[in-house]
mmCIF entry with sequence, helices, sheets and N, C-alpha, C, O atoms, coordinates in Angstrom:
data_MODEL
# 
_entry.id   MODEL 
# 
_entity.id                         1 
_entity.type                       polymer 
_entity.pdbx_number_of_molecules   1 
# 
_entity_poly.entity_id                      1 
_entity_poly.type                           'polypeptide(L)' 
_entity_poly.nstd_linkage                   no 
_entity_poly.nstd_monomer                   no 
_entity_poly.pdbx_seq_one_letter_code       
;(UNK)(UNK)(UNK)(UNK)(UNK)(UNK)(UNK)(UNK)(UNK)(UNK)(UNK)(UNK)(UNK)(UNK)(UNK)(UNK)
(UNK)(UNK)(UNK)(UNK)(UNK)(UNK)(UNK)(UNK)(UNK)(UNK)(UNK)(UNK)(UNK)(UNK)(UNK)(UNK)
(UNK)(UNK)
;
_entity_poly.pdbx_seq_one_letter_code_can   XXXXXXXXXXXXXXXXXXXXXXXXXXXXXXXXXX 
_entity_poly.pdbx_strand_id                 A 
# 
loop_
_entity_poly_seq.entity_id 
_entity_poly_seq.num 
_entity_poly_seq.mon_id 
_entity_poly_seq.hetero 
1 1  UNK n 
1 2  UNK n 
1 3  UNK n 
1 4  UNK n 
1 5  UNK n 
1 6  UNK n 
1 7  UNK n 
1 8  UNK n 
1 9  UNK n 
1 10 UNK n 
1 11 UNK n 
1 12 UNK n 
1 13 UNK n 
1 14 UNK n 
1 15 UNK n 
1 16 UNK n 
1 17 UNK n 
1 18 UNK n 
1 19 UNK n 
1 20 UNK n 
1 21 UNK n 
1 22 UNK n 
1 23 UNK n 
1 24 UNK n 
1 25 UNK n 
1 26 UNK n 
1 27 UNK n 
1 28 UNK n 
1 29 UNK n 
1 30 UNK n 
1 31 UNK n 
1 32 UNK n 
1 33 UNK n 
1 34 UNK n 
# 
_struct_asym.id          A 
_struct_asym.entity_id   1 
# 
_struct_conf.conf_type_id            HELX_P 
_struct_conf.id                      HELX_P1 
_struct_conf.pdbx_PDB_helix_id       AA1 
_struct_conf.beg_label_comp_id       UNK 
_struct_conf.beg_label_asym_id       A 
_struct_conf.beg_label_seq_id        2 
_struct_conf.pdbx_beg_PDB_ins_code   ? 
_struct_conf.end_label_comp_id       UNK 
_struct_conf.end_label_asym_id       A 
_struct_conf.end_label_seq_id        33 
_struct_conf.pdbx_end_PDB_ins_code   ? 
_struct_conf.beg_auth_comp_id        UNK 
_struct_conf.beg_auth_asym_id        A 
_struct_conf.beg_auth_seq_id         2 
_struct_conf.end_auth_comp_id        UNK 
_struct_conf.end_auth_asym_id        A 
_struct_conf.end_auth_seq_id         33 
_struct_conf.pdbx_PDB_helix_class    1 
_struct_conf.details                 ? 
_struct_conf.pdbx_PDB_helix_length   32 
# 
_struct_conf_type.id          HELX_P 
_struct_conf_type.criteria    ? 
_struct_conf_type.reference   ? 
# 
loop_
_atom_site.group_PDB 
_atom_site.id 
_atom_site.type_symbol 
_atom_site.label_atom_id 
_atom_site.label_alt_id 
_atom_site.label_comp_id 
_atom_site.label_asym_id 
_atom_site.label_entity_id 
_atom_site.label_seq_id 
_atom_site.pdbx_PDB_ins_code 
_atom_site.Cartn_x 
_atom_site.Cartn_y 
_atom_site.Cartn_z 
_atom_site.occupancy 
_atom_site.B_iso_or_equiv 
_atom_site.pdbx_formal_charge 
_atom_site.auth_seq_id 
_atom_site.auth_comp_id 
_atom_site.auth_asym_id 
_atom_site.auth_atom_id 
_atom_site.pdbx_PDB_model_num 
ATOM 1   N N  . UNK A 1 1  ? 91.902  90.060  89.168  1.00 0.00 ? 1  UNK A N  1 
ATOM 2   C CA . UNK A 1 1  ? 91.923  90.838  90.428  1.00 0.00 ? 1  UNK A CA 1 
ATOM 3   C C  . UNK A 1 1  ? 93.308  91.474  90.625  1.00 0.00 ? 1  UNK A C  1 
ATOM 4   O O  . UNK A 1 1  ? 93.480  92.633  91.000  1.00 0.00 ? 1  UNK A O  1 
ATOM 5   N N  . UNK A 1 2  ? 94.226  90.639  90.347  1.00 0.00 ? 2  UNK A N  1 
ATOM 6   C CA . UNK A 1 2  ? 95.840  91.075  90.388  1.00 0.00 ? 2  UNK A CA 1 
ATOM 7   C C  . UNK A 1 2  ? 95.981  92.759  89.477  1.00 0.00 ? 2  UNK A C  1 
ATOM 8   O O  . UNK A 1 2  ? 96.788  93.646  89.757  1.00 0.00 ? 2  UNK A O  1 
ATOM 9   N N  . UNK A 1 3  ? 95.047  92.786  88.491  1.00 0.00 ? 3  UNK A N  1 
ATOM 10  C CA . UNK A 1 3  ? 95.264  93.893  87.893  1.00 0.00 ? 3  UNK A CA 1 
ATOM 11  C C  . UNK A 1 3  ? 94.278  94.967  88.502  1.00 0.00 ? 3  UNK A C  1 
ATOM 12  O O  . UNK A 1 3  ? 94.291  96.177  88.277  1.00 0.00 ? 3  UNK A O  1 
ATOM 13  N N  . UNK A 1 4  ? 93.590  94.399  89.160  1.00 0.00 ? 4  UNK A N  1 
ATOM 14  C CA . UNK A 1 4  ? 92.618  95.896  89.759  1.00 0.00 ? 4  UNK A CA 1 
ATOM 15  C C  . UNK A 1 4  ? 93.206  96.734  90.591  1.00 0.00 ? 4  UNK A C  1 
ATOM 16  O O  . UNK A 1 4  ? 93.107  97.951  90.748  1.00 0.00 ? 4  UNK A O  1 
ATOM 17  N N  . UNK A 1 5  ? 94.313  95.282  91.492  1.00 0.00 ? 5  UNK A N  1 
ATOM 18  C CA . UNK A 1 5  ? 94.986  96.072  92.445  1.00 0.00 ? 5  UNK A CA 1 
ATOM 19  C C  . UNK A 1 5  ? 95.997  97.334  92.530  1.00 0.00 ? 5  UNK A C  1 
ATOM 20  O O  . UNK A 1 5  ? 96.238  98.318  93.229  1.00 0.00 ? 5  UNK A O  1 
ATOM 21  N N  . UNK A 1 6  ? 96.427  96.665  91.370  1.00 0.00 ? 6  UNK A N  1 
ATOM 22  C CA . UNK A 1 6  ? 97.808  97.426  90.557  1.00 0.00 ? 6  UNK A CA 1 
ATOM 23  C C  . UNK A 1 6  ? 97.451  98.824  90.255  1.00 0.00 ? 6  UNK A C  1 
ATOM 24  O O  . UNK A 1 6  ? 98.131  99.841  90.390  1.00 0.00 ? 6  UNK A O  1 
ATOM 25  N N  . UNK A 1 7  ? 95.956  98.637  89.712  1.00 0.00 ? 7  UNK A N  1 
ATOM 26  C CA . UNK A 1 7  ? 95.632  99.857  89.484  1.00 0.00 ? 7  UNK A CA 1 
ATOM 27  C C  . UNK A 1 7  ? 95.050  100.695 90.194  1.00 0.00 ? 7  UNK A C  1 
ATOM 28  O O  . UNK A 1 7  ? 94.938  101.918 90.121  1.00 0.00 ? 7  UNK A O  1 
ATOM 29  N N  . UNK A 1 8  ? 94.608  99.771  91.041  1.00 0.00 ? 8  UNK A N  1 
ATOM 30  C CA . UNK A 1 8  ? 94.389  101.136 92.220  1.00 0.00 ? 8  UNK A CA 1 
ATOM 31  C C  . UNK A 1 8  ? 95.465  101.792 92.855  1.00 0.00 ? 8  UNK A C  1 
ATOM 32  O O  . UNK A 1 8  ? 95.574  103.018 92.868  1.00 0.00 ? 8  UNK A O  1 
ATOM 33  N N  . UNK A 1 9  ? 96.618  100.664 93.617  1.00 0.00 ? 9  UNK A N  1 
ATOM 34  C CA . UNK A 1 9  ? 97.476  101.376 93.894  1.00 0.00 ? 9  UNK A CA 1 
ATOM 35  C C  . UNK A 1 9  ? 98.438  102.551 93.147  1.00 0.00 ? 9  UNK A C  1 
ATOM 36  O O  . UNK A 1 9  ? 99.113  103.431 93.681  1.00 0.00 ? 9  UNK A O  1 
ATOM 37  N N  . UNK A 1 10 ? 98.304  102.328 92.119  1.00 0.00 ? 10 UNK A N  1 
ATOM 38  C CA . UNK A 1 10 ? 98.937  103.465 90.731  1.00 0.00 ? 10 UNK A CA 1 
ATOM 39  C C  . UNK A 1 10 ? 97.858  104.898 90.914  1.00 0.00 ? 10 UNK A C  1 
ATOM 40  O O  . UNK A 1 10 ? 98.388  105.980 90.664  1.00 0.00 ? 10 UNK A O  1 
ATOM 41  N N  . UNK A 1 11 ? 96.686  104.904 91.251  1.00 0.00 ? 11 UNK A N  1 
ATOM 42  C CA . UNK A 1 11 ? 95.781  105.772 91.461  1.00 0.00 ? 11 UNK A CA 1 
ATOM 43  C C  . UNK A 1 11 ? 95.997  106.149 92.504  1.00 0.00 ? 11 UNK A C  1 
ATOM 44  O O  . UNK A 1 11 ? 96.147  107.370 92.541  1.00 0.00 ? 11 UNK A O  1 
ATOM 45  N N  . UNK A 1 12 ? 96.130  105.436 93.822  1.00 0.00 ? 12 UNK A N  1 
ATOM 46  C CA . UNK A 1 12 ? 96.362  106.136 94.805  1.00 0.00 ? 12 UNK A CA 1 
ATOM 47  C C  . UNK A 1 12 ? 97.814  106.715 95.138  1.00 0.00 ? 12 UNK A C  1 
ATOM 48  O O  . UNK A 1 12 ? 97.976  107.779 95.736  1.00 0.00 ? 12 UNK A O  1 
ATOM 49  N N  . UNK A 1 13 ? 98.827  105.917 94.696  1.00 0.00 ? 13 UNK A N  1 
ATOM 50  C CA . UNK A 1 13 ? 100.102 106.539 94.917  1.00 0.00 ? 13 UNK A CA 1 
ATOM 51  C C  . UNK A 1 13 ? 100.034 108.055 93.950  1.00 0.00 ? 13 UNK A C  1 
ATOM 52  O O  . UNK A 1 13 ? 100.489 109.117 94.374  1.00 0.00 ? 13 UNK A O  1 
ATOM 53  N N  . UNK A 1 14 ? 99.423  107.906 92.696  1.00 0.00 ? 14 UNK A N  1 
ATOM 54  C CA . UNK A 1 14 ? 98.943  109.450 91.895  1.00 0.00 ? 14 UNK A CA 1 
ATOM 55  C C  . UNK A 1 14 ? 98.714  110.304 92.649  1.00 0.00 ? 14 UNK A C  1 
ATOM 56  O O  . UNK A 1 14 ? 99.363  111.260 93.073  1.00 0.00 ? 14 UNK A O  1 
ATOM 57  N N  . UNK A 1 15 ? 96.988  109.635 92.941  1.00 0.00 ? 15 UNK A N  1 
ATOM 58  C CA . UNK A 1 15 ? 96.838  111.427 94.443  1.00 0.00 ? 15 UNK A CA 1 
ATOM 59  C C  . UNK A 1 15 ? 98.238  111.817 95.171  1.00 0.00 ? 15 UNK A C  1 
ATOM 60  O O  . UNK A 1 15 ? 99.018  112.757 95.019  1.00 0.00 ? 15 UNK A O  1 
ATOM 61  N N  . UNK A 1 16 ? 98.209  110.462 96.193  1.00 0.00 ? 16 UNK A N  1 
ATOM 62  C CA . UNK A 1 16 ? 99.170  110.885 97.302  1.00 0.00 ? 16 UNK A CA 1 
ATOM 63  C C  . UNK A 1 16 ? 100.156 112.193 96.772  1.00 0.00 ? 16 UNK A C  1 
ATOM 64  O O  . UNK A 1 16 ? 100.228 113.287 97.330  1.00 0.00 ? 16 UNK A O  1 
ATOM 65  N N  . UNK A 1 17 ? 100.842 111.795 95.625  1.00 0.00 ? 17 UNK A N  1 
ATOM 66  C CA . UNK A 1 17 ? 101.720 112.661 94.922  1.00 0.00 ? 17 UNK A CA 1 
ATOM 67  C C  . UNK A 1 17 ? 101.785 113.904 94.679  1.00 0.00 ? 17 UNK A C  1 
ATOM 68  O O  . UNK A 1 17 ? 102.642 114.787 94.723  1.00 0.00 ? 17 UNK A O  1 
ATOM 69  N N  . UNK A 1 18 ? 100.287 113.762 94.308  1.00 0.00 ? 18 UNK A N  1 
ATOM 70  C CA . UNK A 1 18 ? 99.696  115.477 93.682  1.00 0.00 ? 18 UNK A CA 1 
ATOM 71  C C  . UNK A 1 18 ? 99.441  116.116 95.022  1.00 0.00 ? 18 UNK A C  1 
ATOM 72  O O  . UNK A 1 18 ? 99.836  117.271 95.180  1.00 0.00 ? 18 UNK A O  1 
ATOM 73  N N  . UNK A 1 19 ? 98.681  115.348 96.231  1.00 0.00 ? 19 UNK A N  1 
ATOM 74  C CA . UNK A 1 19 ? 98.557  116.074 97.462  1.00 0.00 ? 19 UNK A CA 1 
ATOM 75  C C  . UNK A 1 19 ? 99.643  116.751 98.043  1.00 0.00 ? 19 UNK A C  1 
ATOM 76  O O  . UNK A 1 19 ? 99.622  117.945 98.342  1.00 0.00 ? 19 UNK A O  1 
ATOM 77  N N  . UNK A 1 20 ? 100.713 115.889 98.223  1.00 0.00 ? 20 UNK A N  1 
ATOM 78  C CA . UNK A 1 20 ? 102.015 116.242 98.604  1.00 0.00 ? 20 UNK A CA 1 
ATOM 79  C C  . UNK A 1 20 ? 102.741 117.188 98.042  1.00 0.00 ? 20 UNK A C  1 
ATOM 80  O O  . UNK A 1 20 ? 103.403 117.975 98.718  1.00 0.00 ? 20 UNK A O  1 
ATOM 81  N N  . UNK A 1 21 ? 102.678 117.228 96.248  1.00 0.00 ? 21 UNK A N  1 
ATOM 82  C CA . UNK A 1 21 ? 103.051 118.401 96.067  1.00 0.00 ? 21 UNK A CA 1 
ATOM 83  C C  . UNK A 1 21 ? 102.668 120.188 96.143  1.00 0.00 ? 21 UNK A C  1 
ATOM 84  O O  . UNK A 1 21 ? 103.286 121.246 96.259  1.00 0.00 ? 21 UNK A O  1 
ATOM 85  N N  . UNK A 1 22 ? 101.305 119.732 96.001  1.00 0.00 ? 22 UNK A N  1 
ATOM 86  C CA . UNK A 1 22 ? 100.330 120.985 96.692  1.00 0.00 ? 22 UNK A CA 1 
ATOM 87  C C  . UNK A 1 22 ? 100.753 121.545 97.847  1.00 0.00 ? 22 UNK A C  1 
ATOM 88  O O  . UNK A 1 22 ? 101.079 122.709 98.077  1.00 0.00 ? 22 UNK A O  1 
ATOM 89  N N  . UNK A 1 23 ? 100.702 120.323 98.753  1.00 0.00 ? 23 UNK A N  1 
ATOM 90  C CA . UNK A 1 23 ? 101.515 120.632 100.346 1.00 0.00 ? 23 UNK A CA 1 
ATOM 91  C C  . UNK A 1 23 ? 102.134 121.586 100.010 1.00 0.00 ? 23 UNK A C  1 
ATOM 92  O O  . UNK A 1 23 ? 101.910 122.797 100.011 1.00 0.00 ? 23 UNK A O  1 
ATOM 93  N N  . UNK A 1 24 ? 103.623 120.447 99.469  1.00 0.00 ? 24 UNK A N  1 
ATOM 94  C CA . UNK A 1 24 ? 105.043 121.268 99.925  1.00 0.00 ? 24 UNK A CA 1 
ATOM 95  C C  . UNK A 1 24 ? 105.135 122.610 99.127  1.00 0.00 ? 24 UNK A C  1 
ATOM 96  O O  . UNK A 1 24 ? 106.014 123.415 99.434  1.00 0.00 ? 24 UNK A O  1 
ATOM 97  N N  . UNK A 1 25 ? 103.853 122.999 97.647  1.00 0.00 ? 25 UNK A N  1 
ATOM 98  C CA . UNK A 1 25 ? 103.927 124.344 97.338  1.00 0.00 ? 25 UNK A CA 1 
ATOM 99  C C  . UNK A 1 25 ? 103.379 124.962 97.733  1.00 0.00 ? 25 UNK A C  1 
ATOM 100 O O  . UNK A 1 25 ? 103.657 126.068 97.269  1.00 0.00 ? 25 UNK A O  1 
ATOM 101 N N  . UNK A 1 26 ? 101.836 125.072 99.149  1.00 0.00 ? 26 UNK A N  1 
ATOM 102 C CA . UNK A 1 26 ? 101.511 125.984 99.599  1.00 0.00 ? 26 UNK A CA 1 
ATOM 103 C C  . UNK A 1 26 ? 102.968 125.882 100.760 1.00 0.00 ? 26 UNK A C  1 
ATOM 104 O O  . UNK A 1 26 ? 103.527 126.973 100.866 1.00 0.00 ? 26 UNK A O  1 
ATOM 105 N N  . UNK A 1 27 ? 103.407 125.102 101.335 1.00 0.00 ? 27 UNK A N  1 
ATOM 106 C CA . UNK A 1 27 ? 104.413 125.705 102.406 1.00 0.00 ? 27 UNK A CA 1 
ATOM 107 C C  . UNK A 1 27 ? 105.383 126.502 101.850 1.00 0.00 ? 27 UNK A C  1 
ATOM 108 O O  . UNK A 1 27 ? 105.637 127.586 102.375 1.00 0.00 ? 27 UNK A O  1 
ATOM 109 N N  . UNK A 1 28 ? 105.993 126.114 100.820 1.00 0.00 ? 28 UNK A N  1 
ATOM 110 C CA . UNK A 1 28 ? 106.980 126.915 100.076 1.00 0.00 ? 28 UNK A CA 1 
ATOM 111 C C  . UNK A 1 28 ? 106.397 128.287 99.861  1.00 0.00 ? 28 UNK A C  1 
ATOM 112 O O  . UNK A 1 28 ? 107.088 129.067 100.517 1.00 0.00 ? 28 UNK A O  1 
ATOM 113 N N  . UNK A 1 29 ? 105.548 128.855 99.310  1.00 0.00 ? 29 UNK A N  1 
ATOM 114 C CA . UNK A 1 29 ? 105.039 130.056 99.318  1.00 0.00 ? 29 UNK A CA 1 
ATOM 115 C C  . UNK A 1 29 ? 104.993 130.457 100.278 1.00 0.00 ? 29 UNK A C  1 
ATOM 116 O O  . UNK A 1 29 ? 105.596 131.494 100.553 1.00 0.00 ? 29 UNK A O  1 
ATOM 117 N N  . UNK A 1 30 ? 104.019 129.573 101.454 1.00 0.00 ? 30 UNK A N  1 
ATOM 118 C CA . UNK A 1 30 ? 103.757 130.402 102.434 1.00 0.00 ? 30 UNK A CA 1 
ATOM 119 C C  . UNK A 1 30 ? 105.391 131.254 103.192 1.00 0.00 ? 30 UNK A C  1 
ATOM 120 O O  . UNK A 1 30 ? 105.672 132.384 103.593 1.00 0.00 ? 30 UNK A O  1 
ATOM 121 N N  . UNK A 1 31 ? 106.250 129.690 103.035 1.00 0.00 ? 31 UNK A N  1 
ATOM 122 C CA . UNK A 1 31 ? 107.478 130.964 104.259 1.00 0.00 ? 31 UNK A CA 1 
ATOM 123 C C  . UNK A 1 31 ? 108.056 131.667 102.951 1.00 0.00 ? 31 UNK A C  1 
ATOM 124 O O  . UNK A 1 31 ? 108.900 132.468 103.354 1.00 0.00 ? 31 UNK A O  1 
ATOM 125 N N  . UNK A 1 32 ? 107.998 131.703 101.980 1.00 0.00 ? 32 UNK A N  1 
ATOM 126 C CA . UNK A 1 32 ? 109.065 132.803 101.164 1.00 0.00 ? 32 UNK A CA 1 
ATOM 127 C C  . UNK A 1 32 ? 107.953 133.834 101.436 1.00 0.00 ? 32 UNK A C  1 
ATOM 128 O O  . UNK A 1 32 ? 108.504 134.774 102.010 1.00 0.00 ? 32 UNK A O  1 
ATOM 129 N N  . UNK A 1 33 ? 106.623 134.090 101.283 1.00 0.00 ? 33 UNK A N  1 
ATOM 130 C CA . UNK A 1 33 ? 105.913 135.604 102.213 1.00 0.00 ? 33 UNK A CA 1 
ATOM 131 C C  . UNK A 1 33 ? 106.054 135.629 103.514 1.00 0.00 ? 33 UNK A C  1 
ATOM 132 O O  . UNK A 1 33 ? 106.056 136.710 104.104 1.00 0.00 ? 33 UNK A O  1 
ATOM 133 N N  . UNK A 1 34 ? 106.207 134.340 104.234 1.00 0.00 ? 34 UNK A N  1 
ATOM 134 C CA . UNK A 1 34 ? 106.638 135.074 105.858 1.00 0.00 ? 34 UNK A CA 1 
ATOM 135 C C  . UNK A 1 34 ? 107.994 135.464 106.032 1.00 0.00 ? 34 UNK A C  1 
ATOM 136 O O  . UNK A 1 34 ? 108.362 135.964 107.095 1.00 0.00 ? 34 UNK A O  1 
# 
């Protein structure tokens, strides 16, 4: 079980990551066109 956890949290800290960087590159685009 110790290892399922591990790996989920490694999966979810992944997304989080990729979401966040999406974020901060649609904001970045968005104000260098505003």
């Amino acid at each position: 079980m110790e290892n399922d956890k591990k790996n989920i949290w490694k999966i979810v800290i992944q997304t989080l990551v990729t979401i966040l960087t999406a974020i901060g590159t649609t904001l970045g685009i968005t104000s260098c066109i505003g």
